[in-house]
MIDREN-54979 format. One record per residue (C-alpha): residue in three letters; x, y, z. Coordinates in pm, 1 decimal, padded with zeros to 6 digits. Example, Ala and Ser with C-alpha at 12.3 -4.5 7.8 and 13.67 -1.06 7.14 Angstrom:
2
SITE/aa/X/Y/Z
SITE/ALA/01230.0/-00450.0/00780.0
SITE/SER/01367.0/-00106.0/00714.0
END
This chain:
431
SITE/aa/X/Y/Z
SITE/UNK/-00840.8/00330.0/-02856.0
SITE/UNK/-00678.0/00611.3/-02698.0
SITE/UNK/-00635.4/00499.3/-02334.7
SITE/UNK/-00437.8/00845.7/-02238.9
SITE/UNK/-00675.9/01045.5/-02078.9
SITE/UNK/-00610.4/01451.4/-01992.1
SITE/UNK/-00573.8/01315.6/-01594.3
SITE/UNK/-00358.7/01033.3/-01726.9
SITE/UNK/-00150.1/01247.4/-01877.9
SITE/UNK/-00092.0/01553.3/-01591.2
SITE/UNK/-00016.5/01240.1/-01349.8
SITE/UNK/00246.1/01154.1/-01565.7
SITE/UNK/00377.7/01483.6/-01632.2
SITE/UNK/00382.4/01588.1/-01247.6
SITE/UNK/00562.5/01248.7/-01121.8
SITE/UNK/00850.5/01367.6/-01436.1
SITE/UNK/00860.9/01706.4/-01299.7
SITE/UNK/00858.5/01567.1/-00977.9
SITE/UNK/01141.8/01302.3/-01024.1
SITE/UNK/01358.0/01603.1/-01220.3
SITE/UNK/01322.8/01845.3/-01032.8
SITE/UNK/01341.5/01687.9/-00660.9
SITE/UNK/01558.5/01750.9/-00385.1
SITE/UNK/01847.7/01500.9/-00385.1
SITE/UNK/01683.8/01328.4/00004.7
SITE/UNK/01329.8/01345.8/-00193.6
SITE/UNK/01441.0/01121.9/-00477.0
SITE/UNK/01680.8/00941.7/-00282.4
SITE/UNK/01334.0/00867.1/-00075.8
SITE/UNK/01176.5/00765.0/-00372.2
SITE/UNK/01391.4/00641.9/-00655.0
SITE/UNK/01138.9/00442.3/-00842.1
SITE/UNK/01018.3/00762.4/-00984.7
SITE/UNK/01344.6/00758.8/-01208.1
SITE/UNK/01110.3/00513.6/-01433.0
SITE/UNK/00909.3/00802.7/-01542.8
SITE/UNK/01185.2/01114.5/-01490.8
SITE/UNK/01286.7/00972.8/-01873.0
SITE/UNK/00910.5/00919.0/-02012.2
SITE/UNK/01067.1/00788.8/-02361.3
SITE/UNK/00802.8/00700.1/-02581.0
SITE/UNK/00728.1/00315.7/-02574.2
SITE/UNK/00802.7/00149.6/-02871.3
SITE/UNK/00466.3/00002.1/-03019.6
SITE/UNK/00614.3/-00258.5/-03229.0
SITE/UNK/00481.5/-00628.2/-03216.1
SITE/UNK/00866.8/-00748.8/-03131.6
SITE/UNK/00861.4/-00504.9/-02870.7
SITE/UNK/00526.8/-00571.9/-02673.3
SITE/UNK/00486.1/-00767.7/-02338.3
SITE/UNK/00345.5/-01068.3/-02231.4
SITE/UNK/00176.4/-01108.0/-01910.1
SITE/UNK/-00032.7/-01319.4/-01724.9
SITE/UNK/-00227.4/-01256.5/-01384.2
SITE/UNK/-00222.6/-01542.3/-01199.4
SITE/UNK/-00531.9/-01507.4/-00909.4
SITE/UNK/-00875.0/-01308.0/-01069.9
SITE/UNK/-01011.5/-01242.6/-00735.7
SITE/UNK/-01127.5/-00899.5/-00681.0
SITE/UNK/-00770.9/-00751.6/-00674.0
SITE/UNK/-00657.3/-00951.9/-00915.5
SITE/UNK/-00970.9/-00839.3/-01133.6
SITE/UNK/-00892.5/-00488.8/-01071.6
SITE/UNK/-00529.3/-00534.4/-01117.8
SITE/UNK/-00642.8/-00694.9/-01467.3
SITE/UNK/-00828.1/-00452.8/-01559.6
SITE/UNK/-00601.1/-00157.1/-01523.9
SITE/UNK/-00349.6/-00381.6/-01701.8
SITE/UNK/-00627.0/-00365.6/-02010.1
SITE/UNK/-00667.9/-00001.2/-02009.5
SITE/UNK/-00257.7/00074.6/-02017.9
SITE/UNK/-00158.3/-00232.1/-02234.1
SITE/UNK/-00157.6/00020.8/-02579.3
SITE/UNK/00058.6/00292.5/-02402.0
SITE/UNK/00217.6/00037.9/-02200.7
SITE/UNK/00260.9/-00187.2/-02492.2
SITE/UNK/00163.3/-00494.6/-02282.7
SITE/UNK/-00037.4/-00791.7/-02381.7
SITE/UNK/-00224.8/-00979.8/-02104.4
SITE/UNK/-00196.5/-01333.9/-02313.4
SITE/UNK/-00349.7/-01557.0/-01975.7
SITE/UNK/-00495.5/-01575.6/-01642.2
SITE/UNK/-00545.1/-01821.5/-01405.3
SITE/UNK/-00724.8/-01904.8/-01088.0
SITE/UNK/-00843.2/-02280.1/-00904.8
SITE/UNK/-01160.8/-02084.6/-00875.2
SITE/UNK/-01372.8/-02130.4/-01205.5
SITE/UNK/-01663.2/-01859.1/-01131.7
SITE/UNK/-01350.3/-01587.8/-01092.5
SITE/UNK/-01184.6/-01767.4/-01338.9
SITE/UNK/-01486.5/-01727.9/-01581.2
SITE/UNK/-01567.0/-01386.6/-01483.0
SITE/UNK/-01233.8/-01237.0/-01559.0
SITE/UNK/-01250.2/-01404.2/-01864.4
SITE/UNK/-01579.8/-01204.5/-01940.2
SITE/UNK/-01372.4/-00862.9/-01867.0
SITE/UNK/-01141.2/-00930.6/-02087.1
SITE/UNK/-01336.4/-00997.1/-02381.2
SITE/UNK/-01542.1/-00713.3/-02306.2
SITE/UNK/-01282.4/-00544.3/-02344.7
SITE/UNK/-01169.0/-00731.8/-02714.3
SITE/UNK/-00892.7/-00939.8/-02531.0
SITE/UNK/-00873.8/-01342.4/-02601.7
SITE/UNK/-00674.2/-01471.6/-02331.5
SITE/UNK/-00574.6/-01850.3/-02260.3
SITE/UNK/-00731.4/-01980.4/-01905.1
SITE/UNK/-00591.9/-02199.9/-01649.6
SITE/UNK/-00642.0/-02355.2/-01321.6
SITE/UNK/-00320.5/-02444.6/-01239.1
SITE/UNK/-00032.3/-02229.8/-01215.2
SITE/UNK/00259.9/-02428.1/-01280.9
SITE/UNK/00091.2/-02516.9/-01633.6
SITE/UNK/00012.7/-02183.0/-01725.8
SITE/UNK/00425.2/-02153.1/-01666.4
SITE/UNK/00511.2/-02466.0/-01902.8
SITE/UNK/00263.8/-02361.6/-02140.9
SITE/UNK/00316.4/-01961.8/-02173.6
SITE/UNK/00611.2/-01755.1/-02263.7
SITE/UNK/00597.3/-01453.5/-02041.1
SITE/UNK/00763.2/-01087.3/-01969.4
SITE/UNK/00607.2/-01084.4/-01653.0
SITE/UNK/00330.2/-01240.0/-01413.3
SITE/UNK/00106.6/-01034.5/-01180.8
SITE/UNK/00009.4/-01254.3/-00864.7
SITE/UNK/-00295.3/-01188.2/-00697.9
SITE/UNK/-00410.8/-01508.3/-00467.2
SITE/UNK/-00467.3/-01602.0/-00121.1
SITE/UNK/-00185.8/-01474.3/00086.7
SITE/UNK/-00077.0/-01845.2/00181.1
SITE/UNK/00014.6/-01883.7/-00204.1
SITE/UNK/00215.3/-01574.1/-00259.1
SITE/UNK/00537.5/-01746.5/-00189.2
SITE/UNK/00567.0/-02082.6/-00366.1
SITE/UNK/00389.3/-01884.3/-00650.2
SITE/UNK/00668.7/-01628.8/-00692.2
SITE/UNK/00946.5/-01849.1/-00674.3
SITE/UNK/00833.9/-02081.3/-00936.0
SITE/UNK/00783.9/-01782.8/-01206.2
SITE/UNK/01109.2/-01608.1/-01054.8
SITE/UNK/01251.1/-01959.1/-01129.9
SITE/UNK/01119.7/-01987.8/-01460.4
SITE/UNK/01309.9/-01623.8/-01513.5
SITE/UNK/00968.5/-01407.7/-01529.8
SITE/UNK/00956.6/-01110.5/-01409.0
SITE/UNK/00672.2/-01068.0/-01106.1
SITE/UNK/00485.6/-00849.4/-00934.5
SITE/UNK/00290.2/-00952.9/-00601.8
SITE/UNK/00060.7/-00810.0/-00389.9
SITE/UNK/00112.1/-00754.4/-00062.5
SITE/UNK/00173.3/-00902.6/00182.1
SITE/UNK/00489.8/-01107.1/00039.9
SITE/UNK/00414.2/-01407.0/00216.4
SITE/UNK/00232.0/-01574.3/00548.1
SITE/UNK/00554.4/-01687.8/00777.2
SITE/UNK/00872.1/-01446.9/00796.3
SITE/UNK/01097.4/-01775.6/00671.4
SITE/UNK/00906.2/-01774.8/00346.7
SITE/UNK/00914.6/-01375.9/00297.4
SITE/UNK/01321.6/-01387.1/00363.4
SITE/UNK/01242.0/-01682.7/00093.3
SITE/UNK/01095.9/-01500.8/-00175.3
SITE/UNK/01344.0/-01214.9/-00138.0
SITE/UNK/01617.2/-01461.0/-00186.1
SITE/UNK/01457.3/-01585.1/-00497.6
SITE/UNK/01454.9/-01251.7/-00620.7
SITE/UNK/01825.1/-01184.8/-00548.8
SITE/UNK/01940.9/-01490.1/-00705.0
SITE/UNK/01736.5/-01513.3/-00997.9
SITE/UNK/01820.3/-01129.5/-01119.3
SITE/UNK/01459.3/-01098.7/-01194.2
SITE/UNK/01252.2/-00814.0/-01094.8
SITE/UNK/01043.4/-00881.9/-00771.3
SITE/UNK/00767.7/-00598.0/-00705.4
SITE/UNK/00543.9/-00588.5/-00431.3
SITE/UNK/00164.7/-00394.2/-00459.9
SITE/UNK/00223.8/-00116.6/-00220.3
SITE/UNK/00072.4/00133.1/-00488.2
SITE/UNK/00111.8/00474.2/-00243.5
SITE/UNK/00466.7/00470.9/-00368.7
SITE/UNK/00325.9/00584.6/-00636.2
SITE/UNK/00054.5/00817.6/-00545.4
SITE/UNK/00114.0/01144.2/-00615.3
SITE/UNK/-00041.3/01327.0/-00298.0
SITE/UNK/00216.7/01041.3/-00123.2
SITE/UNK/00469.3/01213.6/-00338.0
SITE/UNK/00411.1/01539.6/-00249.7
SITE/UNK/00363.0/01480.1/00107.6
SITE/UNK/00692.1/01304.9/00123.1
SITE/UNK/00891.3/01564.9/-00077.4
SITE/UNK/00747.0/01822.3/00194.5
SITE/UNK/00885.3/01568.8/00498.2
SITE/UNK/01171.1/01523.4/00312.2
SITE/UNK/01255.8/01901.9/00265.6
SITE/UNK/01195.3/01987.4/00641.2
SITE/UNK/00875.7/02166.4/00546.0
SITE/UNK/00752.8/02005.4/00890.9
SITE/UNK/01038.4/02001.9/01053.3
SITE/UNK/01194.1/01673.9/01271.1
SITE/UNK/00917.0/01388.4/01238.0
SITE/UNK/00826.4/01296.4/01600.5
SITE/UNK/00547.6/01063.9/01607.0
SITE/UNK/00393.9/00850.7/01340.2
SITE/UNK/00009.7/00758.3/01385.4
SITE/UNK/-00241.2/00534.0/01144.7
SITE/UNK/-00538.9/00394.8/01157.7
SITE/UNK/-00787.0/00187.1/00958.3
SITE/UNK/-01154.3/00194.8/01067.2
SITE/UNK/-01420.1/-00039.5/00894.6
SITE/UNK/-01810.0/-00143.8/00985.2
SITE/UNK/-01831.6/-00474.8/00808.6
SITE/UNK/-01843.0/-00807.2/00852.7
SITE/UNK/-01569.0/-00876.6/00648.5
SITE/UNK/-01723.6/-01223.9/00548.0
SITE/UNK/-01818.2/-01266.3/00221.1
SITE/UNK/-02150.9/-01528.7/00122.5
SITE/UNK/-02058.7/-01877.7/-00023.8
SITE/UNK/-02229.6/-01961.8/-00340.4
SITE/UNK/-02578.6/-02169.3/-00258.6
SITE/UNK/-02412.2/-02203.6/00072.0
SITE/UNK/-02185.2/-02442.0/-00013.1
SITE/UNK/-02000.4/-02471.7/00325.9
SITE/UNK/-01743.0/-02667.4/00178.4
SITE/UNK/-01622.0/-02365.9/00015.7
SITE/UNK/-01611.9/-02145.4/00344.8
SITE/UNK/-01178.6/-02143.3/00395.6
SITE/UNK/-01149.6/-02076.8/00015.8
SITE/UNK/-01379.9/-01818.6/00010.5
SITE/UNK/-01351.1/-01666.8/00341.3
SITE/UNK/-00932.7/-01728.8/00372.4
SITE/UNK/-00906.1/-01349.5/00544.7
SITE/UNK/-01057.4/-01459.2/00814.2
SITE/UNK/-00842.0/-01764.9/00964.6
SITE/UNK/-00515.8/-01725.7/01125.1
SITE/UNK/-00331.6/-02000.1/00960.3
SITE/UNK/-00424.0/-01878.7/00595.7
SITE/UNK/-00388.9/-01457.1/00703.4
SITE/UNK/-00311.3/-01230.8/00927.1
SITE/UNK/-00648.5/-01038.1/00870.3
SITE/UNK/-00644.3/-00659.5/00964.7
SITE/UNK/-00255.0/-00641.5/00957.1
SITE/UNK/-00129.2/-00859.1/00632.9
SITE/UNK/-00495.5/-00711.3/00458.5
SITE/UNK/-00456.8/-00338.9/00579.0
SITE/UNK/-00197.7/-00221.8/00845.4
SITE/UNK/00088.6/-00378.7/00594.7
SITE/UNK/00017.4/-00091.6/00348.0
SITE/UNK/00026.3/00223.0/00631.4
SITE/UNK/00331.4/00072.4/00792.9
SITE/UNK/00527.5/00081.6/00473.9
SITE/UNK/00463.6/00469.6/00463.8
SITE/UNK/00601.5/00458.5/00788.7
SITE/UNK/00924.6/00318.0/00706.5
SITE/UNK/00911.2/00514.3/00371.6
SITE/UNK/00880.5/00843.3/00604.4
SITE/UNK/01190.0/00722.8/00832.2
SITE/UNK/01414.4/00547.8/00592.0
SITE/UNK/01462.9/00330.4/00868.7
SITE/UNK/01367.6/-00080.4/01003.1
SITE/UNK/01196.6/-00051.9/01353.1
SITE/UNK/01357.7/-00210.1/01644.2
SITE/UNK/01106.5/-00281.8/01832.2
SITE/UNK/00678.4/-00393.8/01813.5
SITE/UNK/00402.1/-00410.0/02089.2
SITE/UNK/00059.1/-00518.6/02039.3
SITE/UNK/-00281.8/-00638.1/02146.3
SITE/UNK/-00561.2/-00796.6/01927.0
SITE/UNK/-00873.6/-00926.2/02012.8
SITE/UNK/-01249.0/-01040.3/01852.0
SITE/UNK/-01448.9/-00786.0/02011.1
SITE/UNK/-01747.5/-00791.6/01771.8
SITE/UNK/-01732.6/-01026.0/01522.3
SITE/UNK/-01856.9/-01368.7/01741.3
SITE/UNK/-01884.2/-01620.3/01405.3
SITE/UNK/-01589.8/-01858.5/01407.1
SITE/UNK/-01288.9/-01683.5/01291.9
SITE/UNK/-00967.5/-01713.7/01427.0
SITE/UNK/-00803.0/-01389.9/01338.1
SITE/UNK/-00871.2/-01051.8/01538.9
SITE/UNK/-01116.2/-00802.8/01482.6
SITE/UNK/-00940.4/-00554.3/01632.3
SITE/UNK/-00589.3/-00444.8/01655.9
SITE/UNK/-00392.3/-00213.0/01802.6
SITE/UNK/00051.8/-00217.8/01786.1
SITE/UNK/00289.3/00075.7/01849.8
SITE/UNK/00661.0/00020.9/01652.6
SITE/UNK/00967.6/00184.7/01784.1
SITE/UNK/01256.7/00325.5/01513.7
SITE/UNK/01563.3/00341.1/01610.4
SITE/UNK/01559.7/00741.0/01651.3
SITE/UNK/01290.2/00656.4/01952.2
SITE/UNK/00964.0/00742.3/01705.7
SITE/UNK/00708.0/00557.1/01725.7
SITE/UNK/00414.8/00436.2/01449.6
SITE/UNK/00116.5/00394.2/01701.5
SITE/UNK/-00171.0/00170.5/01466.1
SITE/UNK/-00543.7/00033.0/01542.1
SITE/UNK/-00744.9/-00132.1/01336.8
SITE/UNK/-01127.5/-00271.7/01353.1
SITE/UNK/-01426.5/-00337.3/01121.5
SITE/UNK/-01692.0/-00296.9/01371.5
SITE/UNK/-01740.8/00127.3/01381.8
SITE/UNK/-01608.7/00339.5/01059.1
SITE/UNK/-01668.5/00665.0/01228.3
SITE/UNK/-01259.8/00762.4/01199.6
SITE/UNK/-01236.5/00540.0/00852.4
SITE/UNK/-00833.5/00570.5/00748.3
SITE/UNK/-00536.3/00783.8/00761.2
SITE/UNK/-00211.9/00836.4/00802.9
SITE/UNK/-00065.8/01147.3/01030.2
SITE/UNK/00321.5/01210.0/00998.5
SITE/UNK/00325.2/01453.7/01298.2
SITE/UNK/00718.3/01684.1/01291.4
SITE/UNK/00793.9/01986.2/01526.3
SITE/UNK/00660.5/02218.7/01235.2
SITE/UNK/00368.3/02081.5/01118.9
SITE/UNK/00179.1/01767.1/01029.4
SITE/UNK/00082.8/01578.1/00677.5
SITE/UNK/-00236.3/01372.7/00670.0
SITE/UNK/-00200.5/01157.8/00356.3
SITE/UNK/-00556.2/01037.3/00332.8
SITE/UNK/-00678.0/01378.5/00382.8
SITE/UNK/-00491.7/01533.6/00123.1
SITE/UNK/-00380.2/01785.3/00394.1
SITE/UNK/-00049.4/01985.3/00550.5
SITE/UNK/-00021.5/02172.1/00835.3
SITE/UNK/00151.4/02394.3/00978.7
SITE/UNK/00247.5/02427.6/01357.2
SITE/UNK/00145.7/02807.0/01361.7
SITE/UNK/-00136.7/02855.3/01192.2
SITE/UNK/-00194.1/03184.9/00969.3
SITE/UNK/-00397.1/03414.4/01159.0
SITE/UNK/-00729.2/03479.4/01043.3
SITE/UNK/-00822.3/03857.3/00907.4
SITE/UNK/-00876.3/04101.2/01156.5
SITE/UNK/-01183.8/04146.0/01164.7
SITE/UNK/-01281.3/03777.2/01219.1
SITE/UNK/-01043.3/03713.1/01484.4
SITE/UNK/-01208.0/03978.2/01691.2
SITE/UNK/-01567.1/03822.0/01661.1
SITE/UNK/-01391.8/03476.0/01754.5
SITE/UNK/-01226.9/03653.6/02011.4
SITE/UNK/-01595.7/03803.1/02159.8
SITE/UNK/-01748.3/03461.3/02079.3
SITE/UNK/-01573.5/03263.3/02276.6
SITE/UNK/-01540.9/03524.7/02573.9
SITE/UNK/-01188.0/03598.1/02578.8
SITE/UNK/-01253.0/03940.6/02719.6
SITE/UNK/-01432.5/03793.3/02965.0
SITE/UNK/-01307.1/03850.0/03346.3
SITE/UNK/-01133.4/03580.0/03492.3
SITE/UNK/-01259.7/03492.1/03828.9
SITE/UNK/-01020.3/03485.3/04137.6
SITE/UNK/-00957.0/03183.9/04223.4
SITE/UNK/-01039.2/02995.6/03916.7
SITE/UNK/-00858.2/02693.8/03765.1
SITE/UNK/-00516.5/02828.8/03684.4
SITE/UNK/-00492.5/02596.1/03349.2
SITE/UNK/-00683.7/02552.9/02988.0
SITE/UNK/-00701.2/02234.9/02789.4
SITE/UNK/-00541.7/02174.6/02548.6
SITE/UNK/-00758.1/02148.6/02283.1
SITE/UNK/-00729.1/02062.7/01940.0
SITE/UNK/-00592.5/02277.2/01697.0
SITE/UNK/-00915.6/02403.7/01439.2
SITE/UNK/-00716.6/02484.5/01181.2
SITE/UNK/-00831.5/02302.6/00824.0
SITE/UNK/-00446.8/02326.4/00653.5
SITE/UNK/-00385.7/02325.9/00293.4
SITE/UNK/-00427.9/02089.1/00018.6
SITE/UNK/-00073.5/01888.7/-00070.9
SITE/UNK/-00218.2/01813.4/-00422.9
SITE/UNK/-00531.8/01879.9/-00671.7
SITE/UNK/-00793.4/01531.9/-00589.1
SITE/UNK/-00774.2/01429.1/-00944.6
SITE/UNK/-00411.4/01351.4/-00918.5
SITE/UNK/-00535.6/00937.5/-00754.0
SITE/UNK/-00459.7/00699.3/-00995.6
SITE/UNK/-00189.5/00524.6/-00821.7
SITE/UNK/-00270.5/00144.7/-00949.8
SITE/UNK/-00246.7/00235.5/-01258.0
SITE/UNK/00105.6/00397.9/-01213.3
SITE/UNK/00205.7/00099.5/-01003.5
SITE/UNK/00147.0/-00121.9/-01310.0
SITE/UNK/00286.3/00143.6/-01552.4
SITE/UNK/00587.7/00122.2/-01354.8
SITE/UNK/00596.3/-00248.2/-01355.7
SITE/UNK/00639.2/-00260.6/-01727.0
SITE/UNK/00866.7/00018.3/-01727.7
SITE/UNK/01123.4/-00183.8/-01514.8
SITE/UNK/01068.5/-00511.0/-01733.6
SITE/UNK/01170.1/-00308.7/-02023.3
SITE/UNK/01494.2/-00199.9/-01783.7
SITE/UNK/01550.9/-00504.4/-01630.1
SITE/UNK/01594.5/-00375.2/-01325.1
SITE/UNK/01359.0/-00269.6/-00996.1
SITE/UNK/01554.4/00008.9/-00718.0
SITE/UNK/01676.2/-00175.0/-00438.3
SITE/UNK/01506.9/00032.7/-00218.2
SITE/UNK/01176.4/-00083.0/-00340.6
SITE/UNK/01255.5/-00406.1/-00300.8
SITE/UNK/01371.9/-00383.1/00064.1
SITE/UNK/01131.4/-00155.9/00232.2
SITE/UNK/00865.6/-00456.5/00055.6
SITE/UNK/01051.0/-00667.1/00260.3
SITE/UNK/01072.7/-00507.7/00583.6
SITE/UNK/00741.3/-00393.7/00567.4
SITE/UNK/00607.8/-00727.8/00559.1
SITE/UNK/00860.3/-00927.5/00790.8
SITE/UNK/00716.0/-00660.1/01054.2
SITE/UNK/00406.7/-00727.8/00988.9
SITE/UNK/00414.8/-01087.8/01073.1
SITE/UNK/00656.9/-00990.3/01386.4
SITE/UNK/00318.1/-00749.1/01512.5
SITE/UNK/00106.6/-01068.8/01500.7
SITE/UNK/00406.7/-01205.5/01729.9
SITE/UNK/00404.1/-00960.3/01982.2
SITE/UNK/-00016.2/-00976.0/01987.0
SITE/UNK/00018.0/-01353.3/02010.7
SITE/UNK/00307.1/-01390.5/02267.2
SITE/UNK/00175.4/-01030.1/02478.3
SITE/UNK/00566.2/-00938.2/02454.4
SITE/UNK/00830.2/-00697.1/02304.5
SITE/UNK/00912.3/-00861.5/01951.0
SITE/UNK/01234.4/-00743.1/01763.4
SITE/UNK/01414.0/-00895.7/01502.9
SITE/UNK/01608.4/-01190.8/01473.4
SITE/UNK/01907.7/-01128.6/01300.2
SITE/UNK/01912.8/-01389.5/01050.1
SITE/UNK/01626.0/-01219.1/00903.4
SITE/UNK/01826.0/-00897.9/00806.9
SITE/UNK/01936.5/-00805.4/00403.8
END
């Protein structure tokens, strides 16, 4: 089976370019894309092939699975076990993978799927409460692992897990996959080369209309916290660990800085069923240059939906909208700026007398496209890139510690909503 598609392949080809060809801030922005600047053919060979094993077959872990299927020939990975305390996704993720002519072992404990397997690497995919004891045993066991965000549920066990990482010498990833989105990319080269000028203001948002609760099997309450887990505060931090934790590390990607600073407020507005976590959010962070990342989050109106807006004194990037632009737009052909002109009366007579100021509406200009839409795959990179830096037994540092800091200020944002204060960071928590 020939799993590299045309797309596949043009992705791969433009992050090369990209990586080669880069300005020296760009790639020192981004130097995870070194993994693919060399693109050596993988080696095919039995003795050379990977072993992995996804522990948590949850939805993300499902997906993460599958993408893991459709790269392991290129890749030259071999997913040889999964594992999860929950038998229906347990069984279900079996059924992908022999759809897919895969025989993998199945387990519902971790810590035997460790004594039992030999592995290359681990992809973890559970409840965020299990994230850290999970990574330190397979960092312990010297496996190589990938988590998804966020690291961990308490900032003591996220400085934890990083410590693991650092002392083990094994390669600690953490799923924020617009690293390796190329529209992200591009966007960030732009920022990076001053294409919109000094970045003044960072803005984000996540909008949803759901109830966010999913239904327990034959309503088998007793199942409710494993099922449900997003939605109680001593098992997640809901909108923030589950969304905001992904726009907030573009935000230190863009500034290639820690904040200094969080505010916040969080409420249940809406959602009036028994859970303990907000639905809806709203924190501003402060850099140390003064800019700010202003964030809200809710799942009860998904008019806005998501996006992130990196606004500079030249121009403005919107990620999600696959957009740039500039601050002075291109004017429009003559001939239509004159009937815009008599549409909206500017040759009107201005009364004596009348208001002396206009508002300051909106700009309606629609920008530019930062990249074709068929360049999305990012998961699939992600894991690509994961086996790439098993095979070089190494991850950039950089990755590592904006994963970090991204979710250590997470947690401080639930902090300042809980204690209605300015939260900074203590400085034992610094790397």
């Amino acid at each position: 089976m020939n799993t590299k598609t045309k797309p596949e392949k043009s992705r791969r080809e433009f992050l090369k370019d990209l990586a080669m060809g880069g300005s020296s801030l760009f790639l020192l922005s981004a130097p995870w894309l070194q993994s693919f600047a060399e693109d050596k053919p993988v080696s095919l060979s039995l003795s050379d092939q990977l072993s992995i094993a996804v522990i948590g077959t949850g939805s993300r872990g499902t997906l993460l699975l599958t993408i893991l299927l459709k790269i392991r020939e290129t890749a030259n990975i071999r997913i040889v076990a999964i594992c999860d305390n929950y038998q229906p996704n347990l069984q279900y993720a079996q059924a992908v993978c022999r759809k897919n002519m895969c025989e993998v072992k199945t387990y519902s404990d971790y810590r035997e799927l460790l004594e039992q397997e030999k592995l290359d690497g681990v992809v973890i995919a559970t409840p965020l409460t299990e994230h850290a004891a999970i990574t330190m045993d397979c960092l312990s066991a010297g496996i190589h692992t990938f988590c998804e965000k966020a690291m961990a549920r308490t900032p003591d066990d996220v400085k934890r897990m990083y410590d693991a990482h650092k002392s083990s010498g094994k390669i600690l990833q953490i799923g924020h996959q617009r690293m390796f989105n190329p529209i992200y990319l591009e966007g960030m080269r732009r920022i990076k080369d001053g294409e919109i000028g000094q970045v003044t203001q960072m803005r984000a948002y996540w909008h949803r209309n759901n109830n966010w609760r999913r239904p327990l099997p034959d309503n088998n309450f007793d199942l409710e916290r494993q099922i449900n887990w997003r939605l109680y505060k001593d098992l997640s931090v809901g909108l923030l660990t589950e969304l905001m934790t992904h726009q907030l590390q573009v935000a230190l990607w863009v500034t290639g800085k820690v904040p200094v600073s969080v505010i916040g407020t969080g409420s249940n507005v809406f959602w009036k069923d028994g859970r303990t976590v907000p639905d809806s959010v709203s924190l501003t962070y402060t850099f140390p240059d003064g800019v700010q990342f202003v964030y809200d989050s809710m799942t009860s109106n998904k008019k806005y939906g998501l996006e992130e807006q990196i606004l500079g004194s030249k121009g403005t990037i919107e990620f999600e909208a696959n957009r740039f632009y500039t601050e002075v737009p291109p004017p429009a052909p003559g001939i239509r700026q004159l009937i815009n002109n008599i549409e909206h009366g500017i040759f009107d007579n201005i009364p004596i007398g009348g208001e002396s100021w206009v508002p300051e509406r909106a700009v309606e200009y629609k920008g530019e496209e930062l990249m074709p839409e068929d360049f999305y795959e990012d998961s699939m990179l992600q894991m690509e890139a994961f086996a790439n830096f098993i095979r070089q037994g190494k991850i950039p540092h950089r990755m590592v510690e904006e994963a970090y800091y991204t979710s250590l200020w997470t947690l401080l944002g639930e902090n300042a909503i809980d204690e209605e204060r300015k939260i900074s960071m203590p400085d034992h928590y610094r790397i």
